[in-house]
C-alpha positions, 0 to 999 in steps of 0.5 A: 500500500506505501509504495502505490500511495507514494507513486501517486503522490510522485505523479500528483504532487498537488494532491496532500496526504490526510495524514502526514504519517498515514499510508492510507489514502482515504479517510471517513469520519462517520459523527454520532450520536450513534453511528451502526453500520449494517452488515455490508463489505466496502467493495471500492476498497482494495479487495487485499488491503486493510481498512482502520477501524477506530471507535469514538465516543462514550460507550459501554463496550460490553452492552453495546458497539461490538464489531460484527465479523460475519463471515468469521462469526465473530462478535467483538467487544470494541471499546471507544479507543479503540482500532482494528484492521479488516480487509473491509472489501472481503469481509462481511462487517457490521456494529451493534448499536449502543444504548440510548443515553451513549454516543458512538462514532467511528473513524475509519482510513482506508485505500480505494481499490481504483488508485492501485489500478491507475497507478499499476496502469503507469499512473493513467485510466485504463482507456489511456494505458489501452491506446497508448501500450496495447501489447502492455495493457493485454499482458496487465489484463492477463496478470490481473486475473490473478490478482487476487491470489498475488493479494492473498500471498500478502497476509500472513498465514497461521504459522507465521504468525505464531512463529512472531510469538 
């Protein structure tokens, strides 16, 4: 992700970062008082990349704001403070509400799936990066029909995360 954010950065040098220290290149504040998202995968993100998640507010985490990993079946208490990160476009996610009286709101940074495709297009749309290197774009096309296997070589797998511990 640091490295496609950085080439677009070198090719749109007008554009500023939302955080000097991010590798994300997308940002959304979602404001209370009780932000709840319904069962849903951000499908414009990066389909291999992570997506932050931090949760604001005032809140019993116990009694309300818990993460919804659907396809893991999971259900995690998820206190103000705190952030996660999910690959948001694979996975199905959701929150619970919190209580009346509380207030919840979520901060969350990500990369659109569309700048890692301009960029790996030689920093043009894909119409250009067609008329102006047919024989290139052909052989691109081809390689991206794997691409969702060179994404999944990306995360770590069990046994390289134990061997961390």
């Amino acid at each position: 992700m640091q490295e496609h954010v950085k080439s677009m950065h070198q090719a749109l040098p007008h554009l500023s970062r939302n955080f000097q220290r991010s590798i994300f290149s997308c940002a959304t504040f979602n404001f209370g008082p009780n932000v709840q998202t319904f069962a849903h995968r951000d499908t414009l993100n990066l389909a291999y990349g992570w997506c932050s998640i931090t949760a604001l507010g005032w809140f019993d985490h116990t009694k309300g704001g818990h993460l919804v990993l659907w396809d893991a079946r999971v259900i995690i208490e998820f206190p103000a403070g705190s952030t996660i990160l999910v690959p948001s476009s694979a996975i199905l996610h959701s929150n619970i509400s919190v209580q009346q009286d509380e207030e919840r709101a979520s901060f969350t940074q990500y990369c659109a799936g569309g700048i890692f495709r301009w960029v790996d297009n030689g920093c043009r749309t894909k119409a250009e990066f067609q008329r102006s290197d047919f024989s290139a774009y052909s052989r691109s096309m081809e390689d991206r029909a794997q691409g969702w296997q060179n994404g999944l070589r990306l995360f770590s797998t069990l046994e390289e995360m134990k061997s961390y511990i």
